[in-house]
C-alpha positions as CSV (number, residue, x, y, z in Angstrom):
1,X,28.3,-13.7,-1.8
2,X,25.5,-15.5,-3.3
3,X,22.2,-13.9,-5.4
4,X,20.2,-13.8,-2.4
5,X,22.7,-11.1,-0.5
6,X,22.0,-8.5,-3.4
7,X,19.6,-6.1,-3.2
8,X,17.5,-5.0,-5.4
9,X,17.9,-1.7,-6.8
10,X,15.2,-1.0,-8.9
11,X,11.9,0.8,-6.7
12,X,9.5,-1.6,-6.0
13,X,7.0,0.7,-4.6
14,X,6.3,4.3,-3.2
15,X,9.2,5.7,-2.0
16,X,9.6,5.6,2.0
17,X,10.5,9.1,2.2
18,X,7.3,10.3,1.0
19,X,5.0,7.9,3.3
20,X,3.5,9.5,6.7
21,X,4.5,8.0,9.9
22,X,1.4,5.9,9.6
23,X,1.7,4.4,6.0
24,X,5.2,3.5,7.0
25,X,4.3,1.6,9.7
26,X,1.3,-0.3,7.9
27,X,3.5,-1.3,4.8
28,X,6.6,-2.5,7.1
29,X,4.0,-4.7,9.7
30,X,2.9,-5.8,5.8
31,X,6.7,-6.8,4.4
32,X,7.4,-8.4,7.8
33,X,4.1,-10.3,8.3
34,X,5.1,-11.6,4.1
35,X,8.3,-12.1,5.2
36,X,8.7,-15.9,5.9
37,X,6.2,-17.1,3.1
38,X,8.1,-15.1,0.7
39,X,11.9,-16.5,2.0
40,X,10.4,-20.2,1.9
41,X,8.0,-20.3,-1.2
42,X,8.9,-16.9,-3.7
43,X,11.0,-17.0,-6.2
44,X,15.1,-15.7,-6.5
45,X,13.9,-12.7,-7.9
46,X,10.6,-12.2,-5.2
47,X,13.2,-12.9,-2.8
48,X,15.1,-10.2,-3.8
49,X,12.4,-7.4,-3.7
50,X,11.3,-8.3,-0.9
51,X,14.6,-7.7,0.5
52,X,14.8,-4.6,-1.4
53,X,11.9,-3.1,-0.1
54,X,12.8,-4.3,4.0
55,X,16.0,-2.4,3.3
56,X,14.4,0.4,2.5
57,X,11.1,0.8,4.8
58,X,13.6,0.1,8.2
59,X,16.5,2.2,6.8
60,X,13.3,5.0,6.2
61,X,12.4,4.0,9.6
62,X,15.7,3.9,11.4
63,X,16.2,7.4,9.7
64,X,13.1,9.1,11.7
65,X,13.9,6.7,14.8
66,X,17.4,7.4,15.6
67,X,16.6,7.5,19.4
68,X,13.5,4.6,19.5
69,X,13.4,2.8,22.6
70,X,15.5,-0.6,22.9
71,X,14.1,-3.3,25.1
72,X,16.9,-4.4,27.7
73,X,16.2,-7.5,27.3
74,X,17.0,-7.2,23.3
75,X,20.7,-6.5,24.1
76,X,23.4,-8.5,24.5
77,X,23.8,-7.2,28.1
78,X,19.9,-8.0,28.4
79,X,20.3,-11.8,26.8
80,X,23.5,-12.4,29.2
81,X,21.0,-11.7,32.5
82,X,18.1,-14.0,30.9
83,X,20.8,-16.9,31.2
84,X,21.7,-16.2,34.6
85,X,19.7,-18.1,37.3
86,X,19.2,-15.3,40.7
87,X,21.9,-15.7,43.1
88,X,19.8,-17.7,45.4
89,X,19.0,-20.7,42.6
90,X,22.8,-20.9,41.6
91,X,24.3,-24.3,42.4
């Protein structure tokens, strides 16, 4: 394990739980449109918030989305049939 798979546990903003459907959604579009900036430019300890706080905006949001719709296409079953040409293409 390296320093990078720690998170961190110190708060590093308003606690998900107490965020409206609305403000949870605004500040995780937010952490994941910062994300790849902050994994090739931040610093160890940037890095590590910012992990942090993902962790804890989609755990907040998995928690009120237990049952949120899945693509079929973002499965494994769903990946498998994008690889497969139709029967009539198949050498």
């Amino acid at each position: 394990m390296n320093e990078h798979d720690e998170w961190n546990t110190a708060m590093t903003g308003v606690d998900p739980s107490t965020l409206d459907d609305q403000q949870l959604m605004k500040e995780l579009e937010n952490i994941h449109r910062t994300r790849h900036d902050t994994l090739l430019y931040a610093s160890n300890d940037a890095l590590r918030a910012h992990n942090g706080r993902m962790a804890e905006l989609e755990g907040e949001y998995l928690r009120r989305n237990p049952r949120r719709p899945v693509a079929a296409g973002r499965t494994r079953e769903g990946a498998r049939e994008r690889g497969r040409a139709p029967l009539g293409e198949r050498s």
